[in-house]
C-alpha positions in Angstrom: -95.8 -7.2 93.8 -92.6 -8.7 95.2 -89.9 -11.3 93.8 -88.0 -13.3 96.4 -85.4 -10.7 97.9 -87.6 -7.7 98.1 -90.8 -5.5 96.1 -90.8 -5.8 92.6 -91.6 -1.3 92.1 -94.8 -0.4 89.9 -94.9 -2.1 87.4 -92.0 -4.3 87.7 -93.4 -7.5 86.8 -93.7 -6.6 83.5 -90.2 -4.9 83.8 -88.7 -8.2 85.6 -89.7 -10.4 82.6 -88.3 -8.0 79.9 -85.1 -8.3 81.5 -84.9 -12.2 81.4 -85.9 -12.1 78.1 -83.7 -9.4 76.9 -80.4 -11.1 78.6 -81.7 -15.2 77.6 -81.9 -13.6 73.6 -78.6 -11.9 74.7 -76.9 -15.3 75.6 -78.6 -18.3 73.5 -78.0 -15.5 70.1 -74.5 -15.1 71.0 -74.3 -11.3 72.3 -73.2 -12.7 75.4 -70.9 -15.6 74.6 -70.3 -19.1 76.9 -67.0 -18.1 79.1 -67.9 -14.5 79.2 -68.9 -12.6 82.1 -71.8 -10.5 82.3 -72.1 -6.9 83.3 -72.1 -6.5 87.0 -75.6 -6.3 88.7 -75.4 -2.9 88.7 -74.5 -2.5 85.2 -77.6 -4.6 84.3 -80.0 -2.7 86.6 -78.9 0.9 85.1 -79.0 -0.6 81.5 -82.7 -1.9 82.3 -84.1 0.4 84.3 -84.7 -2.0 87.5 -83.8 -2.8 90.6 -80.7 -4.6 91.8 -83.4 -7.0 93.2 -84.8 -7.6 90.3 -81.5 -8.3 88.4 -80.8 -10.9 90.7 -84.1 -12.8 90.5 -83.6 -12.5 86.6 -80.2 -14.2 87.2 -81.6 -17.2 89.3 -83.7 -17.6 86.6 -81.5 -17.6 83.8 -79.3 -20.4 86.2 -82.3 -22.5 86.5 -82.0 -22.9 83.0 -78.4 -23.6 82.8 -77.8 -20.8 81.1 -75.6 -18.8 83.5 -73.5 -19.6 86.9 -71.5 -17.2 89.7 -68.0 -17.7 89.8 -66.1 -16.7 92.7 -63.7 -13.7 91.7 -65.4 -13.6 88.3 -68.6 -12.7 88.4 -71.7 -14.1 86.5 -70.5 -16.4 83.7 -72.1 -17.7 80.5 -71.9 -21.3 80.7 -71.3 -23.9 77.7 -74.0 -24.8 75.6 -73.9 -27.7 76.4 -75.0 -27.3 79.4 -78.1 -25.4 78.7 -81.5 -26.9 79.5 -82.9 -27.6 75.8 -86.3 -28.7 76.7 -86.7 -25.1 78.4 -89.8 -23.7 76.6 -87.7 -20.4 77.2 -84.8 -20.9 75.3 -86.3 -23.2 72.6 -88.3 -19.7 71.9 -85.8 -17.3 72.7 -83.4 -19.6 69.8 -85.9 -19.8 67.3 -86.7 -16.0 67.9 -85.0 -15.3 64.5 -85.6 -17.0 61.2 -85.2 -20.9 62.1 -82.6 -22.7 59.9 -82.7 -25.7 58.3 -80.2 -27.4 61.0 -83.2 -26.4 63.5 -86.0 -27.7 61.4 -84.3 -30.9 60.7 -83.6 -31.5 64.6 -87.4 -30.7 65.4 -88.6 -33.8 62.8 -86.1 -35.7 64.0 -87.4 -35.6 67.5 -90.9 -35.9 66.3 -90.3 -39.0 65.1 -89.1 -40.5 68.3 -92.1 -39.1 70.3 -95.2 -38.6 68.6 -95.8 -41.9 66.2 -95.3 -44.1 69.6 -97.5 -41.6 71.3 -100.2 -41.8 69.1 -100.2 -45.6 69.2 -100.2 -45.5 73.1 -103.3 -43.1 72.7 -104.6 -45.5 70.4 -104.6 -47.3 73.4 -105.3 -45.6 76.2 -107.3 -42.6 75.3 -110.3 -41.8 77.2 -113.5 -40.3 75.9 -112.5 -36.7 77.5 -108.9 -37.1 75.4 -111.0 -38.1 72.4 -113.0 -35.3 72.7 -110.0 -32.7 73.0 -108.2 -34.6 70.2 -111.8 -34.3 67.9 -112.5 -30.3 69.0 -109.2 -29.2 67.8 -109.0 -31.3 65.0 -112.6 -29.5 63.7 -111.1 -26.1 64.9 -107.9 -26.3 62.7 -110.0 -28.0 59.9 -113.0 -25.1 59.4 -110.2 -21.9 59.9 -108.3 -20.2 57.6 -105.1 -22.4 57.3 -102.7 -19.5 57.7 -104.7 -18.1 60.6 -103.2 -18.3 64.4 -106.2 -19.5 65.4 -105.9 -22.8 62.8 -102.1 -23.3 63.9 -103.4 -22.8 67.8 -105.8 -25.5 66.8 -102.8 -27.8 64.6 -100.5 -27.5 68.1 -103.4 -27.9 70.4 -104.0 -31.7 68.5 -100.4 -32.9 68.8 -100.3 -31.6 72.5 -103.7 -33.6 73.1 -102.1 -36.9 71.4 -99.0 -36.5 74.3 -100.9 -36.1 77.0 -103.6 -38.4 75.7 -101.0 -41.5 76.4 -101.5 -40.9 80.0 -97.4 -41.2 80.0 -96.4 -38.3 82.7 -92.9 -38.6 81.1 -94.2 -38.1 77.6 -96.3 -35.6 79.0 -93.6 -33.6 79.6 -92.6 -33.3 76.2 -95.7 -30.9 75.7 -94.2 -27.4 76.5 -90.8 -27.4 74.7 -92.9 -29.5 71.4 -95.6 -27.0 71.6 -93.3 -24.0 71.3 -91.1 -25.5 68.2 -94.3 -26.5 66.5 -96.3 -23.2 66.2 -93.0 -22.1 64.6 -92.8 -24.9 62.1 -96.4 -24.9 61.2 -96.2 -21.5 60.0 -93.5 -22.3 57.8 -95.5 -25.1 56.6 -98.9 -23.1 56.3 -96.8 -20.8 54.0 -95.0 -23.4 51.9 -98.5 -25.4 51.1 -101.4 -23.2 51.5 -105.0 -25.4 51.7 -106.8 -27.1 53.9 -106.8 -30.1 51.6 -102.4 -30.3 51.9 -102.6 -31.2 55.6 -106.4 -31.8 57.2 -106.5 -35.0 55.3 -103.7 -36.2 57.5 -105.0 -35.3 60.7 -108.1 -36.9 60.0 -106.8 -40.1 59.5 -104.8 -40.0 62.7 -107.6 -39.2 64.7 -109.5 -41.9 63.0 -106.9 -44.6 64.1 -106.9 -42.8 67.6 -110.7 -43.4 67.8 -110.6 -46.7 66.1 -108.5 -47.8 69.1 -105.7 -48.8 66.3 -102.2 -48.1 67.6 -100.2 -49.8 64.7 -102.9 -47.4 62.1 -101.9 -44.5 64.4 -97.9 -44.9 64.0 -98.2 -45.2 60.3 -100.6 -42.1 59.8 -98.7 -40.3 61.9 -95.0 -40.9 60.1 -97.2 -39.9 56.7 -98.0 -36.8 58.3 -94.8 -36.1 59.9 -93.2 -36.8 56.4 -94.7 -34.8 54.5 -94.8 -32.1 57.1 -91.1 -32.0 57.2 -90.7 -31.8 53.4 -93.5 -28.8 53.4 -91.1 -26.8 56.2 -87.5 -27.5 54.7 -89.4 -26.0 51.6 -90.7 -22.8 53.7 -87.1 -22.7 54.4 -86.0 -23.0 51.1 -88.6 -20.3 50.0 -87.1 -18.1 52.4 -83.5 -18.1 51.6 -82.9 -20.3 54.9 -79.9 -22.2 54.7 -80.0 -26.0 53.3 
């Protein structure tokens, strides 16, 4: 098994990704702050028990992501946050890997509201009997499992990610990854705050039912109702955990 640069030794793939996900928690948690410089490459390889190779593919990584960049004279810096790449699947995960505040929950809903009414409306539109079907399996996946279960909130994300790509928009397509990993976070805080298949598959049902009926502007509105009361269900969750208000 090789990385660009040289063999990855026995073993080392699972190695090599430890390491970037050790160092991208390290960073987007603050360990390593923006401005700082990380330890030298042999530092890191010592600390992780890899090669030098390896180290340095995990830091061309972590600077696709905007997360890092070399500095002559200085080394390997942290760079602003600004400047990190927020619709990485990567770091979305790697920043919600702790207990997800309600700053965080807030700025998921907000986004949802930009993207997914509008895309359910253009599915509405557009969908074709194969994105139907996807959009129909999961919905009777996540509607006859245990709500808490993983395979129910597989089922929840796998409807909302069928409803993007369903609009046949590459662009908000693309959305899918970085919505997909903030959602199975924010479904389980809902699942816990409002246990019952009657709370949310109601909802679902009347989106797909729009979706099917070829109804864009029924789409939008059932889809702001869900995201509505979804958002109230995880700022609750939060609430119920002692997250922050």
């Amino acid at each position: 098994m090789t990385v660009e640069g040289g063999p990855l030794e026995p073993g080392g793939r699972a190695k090599f990704n430890n390491t970037v996900e050790a160092i991208g928690l390290r960073i987007v948690s603050g360990s390593f702050e923006p401005g700082c410089t990380l330890p030298t490459t042999d530092g890191l390889a010592k600390e992780f028990s890899v090669s030098r190779v390896a180290i340095r593919e995990s830091m061309k990584i972590l600077a696709g992501k905007g997360l890092i960049q070399a500095k002559p004279r200085r080394g390997t810096v942290v760079r602003p946050r600004s400047d990190w790449n927020r619709l990485d699947p990567d770091i979305l995960r790697w920043q919600i890997s702790n207990r997800p505040n309600a700053a965080f929950i807030r700025s998921v809903f907000e986004v949802r509201r930009l993207i997914e009414p509008e895309a359910a409306a253009l599915t509405a539109q557009r969908a074709s009997q194969e994105v139907l079907g996807s959009i129909e399996a999961a919905f009777q996946q996540m509607a006859s499992t245990d709500p808490t279960s993983p395979e129910s909130i597989a089922a929840d994300v796998a409807f909302h990610r069928a409803i993007l790509s369903g609009t046949g928009n590459e662009f908000i397509a693309a959305f899918t990854p970085v919505m997909s990993a903030a959602l199975h976070v924010t479904f389980g805080i809902q699942r816990d705050a409002a246990l019952g298949r009657e709370h949310f598959v109601p909802s679902h049902r009347d989106i797909l039912d729009a979706i099917v009926c070829g109804d864009p502007e029924a789409a939008r509105t059932t889809y702001l109702a869900l995201l509505k009361t979804a958002e109230e269900d995880a700022m609750r969750g939060i609430r119920d955990q002692g997250g922050e208000t």
